[in-house]
Biopython code that builds the backbone (N, CA, C, O; Angstrom):
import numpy as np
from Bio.PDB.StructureBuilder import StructureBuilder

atoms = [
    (1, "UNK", "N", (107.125, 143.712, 73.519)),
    (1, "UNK", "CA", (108.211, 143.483, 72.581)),
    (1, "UNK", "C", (109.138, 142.420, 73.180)),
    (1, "UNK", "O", (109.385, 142.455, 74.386)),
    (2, "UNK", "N", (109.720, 141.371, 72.298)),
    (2, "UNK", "CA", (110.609, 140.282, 72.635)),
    (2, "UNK", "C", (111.313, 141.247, 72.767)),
    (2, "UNK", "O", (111.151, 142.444, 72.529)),
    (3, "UNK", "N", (112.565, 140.337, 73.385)),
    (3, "UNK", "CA", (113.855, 140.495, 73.888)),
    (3, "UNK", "C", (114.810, 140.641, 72.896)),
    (3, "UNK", "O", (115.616, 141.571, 72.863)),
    (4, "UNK", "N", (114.730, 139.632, 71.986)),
    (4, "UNK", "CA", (115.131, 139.502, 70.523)),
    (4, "UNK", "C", (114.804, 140.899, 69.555)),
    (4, "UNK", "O", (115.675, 141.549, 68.976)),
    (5, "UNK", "N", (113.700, 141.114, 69.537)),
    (5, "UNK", "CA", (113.056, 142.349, 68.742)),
    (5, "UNK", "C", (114.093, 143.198, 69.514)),
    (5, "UNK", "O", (115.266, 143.355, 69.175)),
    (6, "UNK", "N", (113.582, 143.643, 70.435)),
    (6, "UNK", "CA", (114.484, 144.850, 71.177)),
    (6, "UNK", "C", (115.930, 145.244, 70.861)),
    (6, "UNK", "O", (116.417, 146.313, 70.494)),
    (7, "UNK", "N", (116.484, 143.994, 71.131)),
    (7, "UNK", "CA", (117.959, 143.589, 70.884)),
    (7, "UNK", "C", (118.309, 144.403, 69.557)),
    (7, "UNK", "O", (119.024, 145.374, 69.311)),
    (8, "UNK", "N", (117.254, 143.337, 68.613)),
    (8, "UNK", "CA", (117.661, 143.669, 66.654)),
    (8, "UNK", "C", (117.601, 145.416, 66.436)),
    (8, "UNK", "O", (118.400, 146.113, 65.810)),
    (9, "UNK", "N", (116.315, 145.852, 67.212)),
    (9, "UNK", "CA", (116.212, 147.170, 66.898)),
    (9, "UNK", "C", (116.987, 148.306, 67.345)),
    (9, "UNK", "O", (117.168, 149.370, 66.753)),
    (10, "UNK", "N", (117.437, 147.914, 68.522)),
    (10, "UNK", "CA", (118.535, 148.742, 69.116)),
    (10, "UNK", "C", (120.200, 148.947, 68.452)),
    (10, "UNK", "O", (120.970, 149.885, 68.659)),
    (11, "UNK", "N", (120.408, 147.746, 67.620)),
    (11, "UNK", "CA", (121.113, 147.367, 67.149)),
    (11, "UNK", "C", (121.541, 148.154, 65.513)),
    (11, "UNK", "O", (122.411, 148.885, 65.041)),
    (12, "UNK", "N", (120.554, 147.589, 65.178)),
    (12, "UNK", "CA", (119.737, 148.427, 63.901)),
    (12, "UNK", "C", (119.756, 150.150, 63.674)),
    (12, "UNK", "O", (120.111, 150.852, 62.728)),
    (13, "UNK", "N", (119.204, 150.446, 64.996)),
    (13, "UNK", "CA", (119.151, 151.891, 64.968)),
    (13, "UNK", "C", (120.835, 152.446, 65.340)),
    (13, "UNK", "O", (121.121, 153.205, 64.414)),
    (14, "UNK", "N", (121.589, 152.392, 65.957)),
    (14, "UNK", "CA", (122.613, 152.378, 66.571)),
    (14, "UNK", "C", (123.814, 152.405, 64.716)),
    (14, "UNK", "O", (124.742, 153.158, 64.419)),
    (15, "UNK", "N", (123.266, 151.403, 64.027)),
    (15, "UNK", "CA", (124.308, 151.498, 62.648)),
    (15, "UNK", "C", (124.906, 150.556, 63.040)),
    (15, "UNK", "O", (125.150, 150.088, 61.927)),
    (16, "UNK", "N", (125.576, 149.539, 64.040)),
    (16, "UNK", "CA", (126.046, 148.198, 64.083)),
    (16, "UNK", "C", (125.406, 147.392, 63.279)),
    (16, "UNK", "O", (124.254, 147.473, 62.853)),
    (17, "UNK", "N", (126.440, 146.393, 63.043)),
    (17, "UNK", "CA", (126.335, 144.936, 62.661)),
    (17, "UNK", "C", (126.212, 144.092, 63.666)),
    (17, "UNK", "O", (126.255, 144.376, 64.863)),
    (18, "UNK", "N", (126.016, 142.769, 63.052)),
    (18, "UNK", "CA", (125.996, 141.696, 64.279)),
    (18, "UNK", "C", (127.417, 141.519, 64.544)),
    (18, "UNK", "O", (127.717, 141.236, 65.703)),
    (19, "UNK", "N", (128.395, 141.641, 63.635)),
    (19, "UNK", "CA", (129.913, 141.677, 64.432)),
    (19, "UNK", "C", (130.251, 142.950, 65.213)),
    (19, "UNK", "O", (130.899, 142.806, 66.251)),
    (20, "UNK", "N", (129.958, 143.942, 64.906)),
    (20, "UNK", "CA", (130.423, 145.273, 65.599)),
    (20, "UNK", "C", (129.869, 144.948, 66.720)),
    (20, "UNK", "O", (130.613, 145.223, 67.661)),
    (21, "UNK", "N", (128.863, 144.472, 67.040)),
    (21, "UNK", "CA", (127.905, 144.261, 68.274)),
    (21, "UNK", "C", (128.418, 143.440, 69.183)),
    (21, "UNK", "O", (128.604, 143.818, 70.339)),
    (22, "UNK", "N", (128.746, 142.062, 68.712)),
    (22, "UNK", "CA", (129.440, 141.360, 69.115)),
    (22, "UNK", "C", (130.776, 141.688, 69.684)),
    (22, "UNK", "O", (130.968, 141.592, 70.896)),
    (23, "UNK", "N", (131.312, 141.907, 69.210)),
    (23, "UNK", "CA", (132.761, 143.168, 69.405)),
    (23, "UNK", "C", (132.844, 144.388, 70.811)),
    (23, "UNK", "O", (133.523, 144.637, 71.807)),
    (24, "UNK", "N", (131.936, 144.760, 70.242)),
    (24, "UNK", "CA", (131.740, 145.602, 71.142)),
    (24, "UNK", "C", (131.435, 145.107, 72.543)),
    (24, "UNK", "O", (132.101, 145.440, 73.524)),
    (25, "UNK", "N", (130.278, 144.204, 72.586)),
    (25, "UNK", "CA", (129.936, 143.897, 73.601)),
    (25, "UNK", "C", (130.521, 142.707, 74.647)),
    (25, "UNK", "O", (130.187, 142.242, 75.736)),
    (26, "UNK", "N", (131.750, 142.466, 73.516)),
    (26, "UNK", "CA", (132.495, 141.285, 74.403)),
    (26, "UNK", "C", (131.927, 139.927, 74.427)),
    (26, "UNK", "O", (132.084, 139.241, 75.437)),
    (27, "UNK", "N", (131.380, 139.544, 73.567)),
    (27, "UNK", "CA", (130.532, 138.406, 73.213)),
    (27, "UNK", "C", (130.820, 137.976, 71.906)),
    (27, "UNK", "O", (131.095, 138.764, 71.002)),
    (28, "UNK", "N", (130.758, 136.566, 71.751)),
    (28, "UNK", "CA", (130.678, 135.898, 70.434)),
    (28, "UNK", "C", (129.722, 136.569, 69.263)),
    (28, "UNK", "O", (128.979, 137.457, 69.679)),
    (29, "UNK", "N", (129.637, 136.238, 67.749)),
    (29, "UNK", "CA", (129.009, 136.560, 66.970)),
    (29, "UNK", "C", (127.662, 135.305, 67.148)),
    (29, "UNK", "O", (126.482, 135.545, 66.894)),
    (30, "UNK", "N", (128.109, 134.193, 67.558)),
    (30, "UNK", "CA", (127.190, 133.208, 67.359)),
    (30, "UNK", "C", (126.322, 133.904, 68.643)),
    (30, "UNK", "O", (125.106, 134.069, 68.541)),
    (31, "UNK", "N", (126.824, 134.163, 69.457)),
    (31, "UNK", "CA", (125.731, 134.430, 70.848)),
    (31, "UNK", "C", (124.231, 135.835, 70.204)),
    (31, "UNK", "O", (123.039, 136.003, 70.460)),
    (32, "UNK", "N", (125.235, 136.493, 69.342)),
    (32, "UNK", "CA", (124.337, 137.809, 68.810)),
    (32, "UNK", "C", (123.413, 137.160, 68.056)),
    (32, "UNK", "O", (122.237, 137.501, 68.178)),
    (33, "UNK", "N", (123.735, 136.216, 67.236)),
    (33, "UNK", "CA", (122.601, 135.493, 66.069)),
    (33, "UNK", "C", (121.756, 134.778, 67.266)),
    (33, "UNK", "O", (120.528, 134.757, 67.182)),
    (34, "UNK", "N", (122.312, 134.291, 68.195)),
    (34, "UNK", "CA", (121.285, 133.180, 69.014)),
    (34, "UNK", "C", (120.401, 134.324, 69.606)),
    (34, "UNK", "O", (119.196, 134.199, 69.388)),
    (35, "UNK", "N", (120.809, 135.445, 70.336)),
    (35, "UNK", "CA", (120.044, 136.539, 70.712)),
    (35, "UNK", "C", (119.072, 136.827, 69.752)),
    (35, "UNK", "O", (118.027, 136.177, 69.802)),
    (36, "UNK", "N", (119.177, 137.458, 69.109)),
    (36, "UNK", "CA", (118.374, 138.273, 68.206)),
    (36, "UNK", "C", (117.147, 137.277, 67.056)),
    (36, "UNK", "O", (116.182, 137.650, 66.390)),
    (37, "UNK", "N", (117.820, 135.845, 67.280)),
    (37, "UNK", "CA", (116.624, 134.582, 67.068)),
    (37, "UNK", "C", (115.977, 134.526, 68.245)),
    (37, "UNK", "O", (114.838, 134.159, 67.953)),
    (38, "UNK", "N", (116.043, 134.665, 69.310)),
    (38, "UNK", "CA", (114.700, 134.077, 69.836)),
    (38, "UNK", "C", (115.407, 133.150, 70.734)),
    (38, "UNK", "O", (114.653, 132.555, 71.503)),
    (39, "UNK", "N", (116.899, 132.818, 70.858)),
    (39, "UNK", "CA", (117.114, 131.600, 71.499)),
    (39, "UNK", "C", (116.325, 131.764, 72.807)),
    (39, "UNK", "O", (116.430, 132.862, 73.353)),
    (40, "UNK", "N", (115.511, 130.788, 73.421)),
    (40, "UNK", "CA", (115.148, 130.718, 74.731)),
    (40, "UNK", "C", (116.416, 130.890, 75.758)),
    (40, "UNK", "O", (116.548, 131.852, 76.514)),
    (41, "UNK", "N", (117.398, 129.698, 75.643)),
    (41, "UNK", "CA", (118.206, 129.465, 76.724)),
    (41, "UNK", "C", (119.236, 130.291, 76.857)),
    (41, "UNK", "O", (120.034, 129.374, 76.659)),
    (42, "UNK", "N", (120.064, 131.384, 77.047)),
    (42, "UNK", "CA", (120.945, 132.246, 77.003)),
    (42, "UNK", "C", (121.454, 132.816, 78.499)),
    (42, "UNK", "O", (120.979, 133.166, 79.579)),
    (43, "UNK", "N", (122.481, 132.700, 77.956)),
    (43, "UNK", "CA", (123.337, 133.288, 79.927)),
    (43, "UNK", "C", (122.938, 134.782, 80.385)),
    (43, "UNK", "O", (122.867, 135.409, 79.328)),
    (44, "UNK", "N", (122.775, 135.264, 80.977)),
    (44, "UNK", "CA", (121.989, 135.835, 81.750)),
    (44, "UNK", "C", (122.967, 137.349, 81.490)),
    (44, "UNK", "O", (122.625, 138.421, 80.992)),
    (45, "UNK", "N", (124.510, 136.821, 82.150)),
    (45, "UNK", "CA", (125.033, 137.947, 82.313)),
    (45, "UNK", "C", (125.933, 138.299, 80.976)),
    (45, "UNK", "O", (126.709, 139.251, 81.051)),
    (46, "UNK", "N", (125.856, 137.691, 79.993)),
    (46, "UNK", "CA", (125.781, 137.758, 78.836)),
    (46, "UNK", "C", (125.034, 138.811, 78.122)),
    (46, "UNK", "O", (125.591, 139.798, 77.643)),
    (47, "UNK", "N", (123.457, 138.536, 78.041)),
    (47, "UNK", "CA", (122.784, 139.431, 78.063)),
    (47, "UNK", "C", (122.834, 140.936, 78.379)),
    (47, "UNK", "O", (122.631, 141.948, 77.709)),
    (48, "UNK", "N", (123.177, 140.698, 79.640)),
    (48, "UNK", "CA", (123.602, 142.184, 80.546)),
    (48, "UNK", "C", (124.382, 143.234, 79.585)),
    (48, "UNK", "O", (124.170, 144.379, 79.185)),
    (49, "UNK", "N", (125.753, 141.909, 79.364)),
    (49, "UNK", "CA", (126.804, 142.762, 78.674)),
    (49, "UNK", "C", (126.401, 143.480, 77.263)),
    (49, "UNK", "O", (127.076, 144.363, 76.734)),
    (50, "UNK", "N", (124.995, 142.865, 76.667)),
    (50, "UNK", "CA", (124.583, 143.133, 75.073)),
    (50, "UNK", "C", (124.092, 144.966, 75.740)),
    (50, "UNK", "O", (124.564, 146.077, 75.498)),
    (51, "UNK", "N", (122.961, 144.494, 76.624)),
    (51, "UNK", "CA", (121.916, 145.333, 76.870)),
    (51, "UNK", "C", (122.614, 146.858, 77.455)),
    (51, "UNK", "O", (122.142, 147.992, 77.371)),
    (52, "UNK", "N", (124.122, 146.319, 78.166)),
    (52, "UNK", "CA", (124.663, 147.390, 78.798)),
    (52, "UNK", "C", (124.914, 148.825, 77.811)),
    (52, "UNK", "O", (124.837, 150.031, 78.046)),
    (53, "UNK", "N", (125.359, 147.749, 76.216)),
    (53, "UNK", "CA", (125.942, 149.205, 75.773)),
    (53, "UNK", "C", (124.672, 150.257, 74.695)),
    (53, "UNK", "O", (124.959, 151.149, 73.896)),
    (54, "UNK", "N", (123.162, 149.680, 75.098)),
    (54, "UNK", "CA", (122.160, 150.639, 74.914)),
    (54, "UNK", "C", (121.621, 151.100, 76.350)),
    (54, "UNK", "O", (120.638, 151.839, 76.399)),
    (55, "UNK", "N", (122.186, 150.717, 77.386)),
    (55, "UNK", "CA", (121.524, 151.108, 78.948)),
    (55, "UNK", "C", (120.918, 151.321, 79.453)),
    (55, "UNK", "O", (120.417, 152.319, 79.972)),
    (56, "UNK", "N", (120.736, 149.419, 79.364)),
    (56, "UNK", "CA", (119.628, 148.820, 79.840)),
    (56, "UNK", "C", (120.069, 147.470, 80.658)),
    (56, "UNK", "O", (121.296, 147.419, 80.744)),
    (57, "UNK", "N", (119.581, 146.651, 81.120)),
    (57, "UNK", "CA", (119.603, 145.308, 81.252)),
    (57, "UNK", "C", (118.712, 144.542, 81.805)),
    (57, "UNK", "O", (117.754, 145.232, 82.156)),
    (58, "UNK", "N", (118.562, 143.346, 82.070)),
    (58, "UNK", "CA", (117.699, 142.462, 82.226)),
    (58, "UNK", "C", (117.624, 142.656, 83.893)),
    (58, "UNK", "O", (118.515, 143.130, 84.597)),
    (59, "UNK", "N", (116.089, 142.072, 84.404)),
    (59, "UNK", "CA", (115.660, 142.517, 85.679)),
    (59, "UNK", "C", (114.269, 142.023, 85.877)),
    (59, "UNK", "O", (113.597, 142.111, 84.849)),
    (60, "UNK", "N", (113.742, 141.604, 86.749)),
    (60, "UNK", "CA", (112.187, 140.863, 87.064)),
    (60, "UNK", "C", (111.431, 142.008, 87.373)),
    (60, "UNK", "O", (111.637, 142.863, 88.235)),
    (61, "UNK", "N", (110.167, 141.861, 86.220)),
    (61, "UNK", "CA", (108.940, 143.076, 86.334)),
    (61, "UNK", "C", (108.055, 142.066, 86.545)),
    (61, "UNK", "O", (108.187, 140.962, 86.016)),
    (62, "UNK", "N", (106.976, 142.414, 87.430)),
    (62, "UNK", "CA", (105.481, 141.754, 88.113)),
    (62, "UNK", "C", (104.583, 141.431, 86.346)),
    (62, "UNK", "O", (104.346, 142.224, 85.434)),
    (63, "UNK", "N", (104.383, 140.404, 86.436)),
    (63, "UNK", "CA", (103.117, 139.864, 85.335)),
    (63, "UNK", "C", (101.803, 140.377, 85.818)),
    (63, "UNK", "O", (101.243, 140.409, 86.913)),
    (64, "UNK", "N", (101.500, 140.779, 84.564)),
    (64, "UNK", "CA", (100.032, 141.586, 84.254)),
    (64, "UNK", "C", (99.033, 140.027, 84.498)),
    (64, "UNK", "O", (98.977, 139.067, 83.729)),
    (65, "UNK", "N", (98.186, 140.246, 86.084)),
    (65, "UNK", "CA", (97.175, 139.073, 86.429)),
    (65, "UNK", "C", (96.009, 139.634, 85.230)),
    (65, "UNK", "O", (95.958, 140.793, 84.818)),
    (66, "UNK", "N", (95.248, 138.683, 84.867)),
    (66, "UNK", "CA", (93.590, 138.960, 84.254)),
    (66, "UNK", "C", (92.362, 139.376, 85.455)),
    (66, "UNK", "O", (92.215, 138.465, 86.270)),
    (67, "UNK", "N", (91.598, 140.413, 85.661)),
    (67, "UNK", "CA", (91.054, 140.658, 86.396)),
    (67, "UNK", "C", (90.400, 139.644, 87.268)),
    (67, "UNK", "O", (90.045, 139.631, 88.446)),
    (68, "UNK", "N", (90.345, 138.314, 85.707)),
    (68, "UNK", "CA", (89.265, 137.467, 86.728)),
    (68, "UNK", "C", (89.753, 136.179, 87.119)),
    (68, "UNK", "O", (89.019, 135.207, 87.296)),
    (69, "UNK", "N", (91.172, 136.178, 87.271)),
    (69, "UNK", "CA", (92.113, 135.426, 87.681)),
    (69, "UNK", "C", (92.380, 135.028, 89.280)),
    (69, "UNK", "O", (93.280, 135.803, 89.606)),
    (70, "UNK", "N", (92.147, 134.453, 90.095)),
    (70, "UNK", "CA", (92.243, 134.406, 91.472)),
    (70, "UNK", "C", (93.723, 134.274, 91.535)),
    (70, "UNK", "O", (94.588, 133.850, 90.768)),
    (71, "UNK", "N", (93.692, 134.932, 93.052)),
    (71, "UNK", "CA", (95.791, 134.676, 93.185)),
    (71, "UNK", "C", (95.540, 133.797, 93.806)),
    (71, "UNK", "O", (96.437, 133.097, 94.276)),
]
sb = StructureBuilder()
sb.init_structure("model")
sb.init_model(0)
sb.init_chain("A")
sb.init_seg("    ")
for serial, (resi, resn, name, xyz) in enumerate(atoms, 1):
    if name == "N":
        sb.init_residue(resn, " ", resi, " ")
    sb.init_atom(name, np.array(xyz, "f"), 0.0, 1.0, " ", f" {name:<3s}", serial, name[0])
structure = sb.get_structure()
């Protein structure tokens, strides 16, 4: 699941809007629309602050190699 997906659905389920969200999370409304599109480029600890108030946040997990992939 995108980041975006996640975002929308958490959001979604929760009964927020993209302003309540925004609001809440101490972030612009434009940053919530750029989130929940897909923007690639987005501040990091920004993010944090979205993800904090379902509790969660962003963090480096190991990529799934293909068996027949050499390291």
């Amino acid at each position: 699941m995108t980041l975006s997906k996640f975002i929308k659905e958490k959001r979604k389920s929760t009964g927020l809007t993209q302003p309540e969200l925004a609001e809440k999370a101490g972030v612009g409304l434009r940053f919530i629309r750029d989130l929940e599109q897909g923007k690639e480029s987005l501040r990091l600890d920004k993010v944090n602050q979205v993800l904090k108030l379902f509790g969660f946040k962003v963090g480096a997990i190991p990529l799934i190699k293909d068996e027949n992939e050499k390291s």
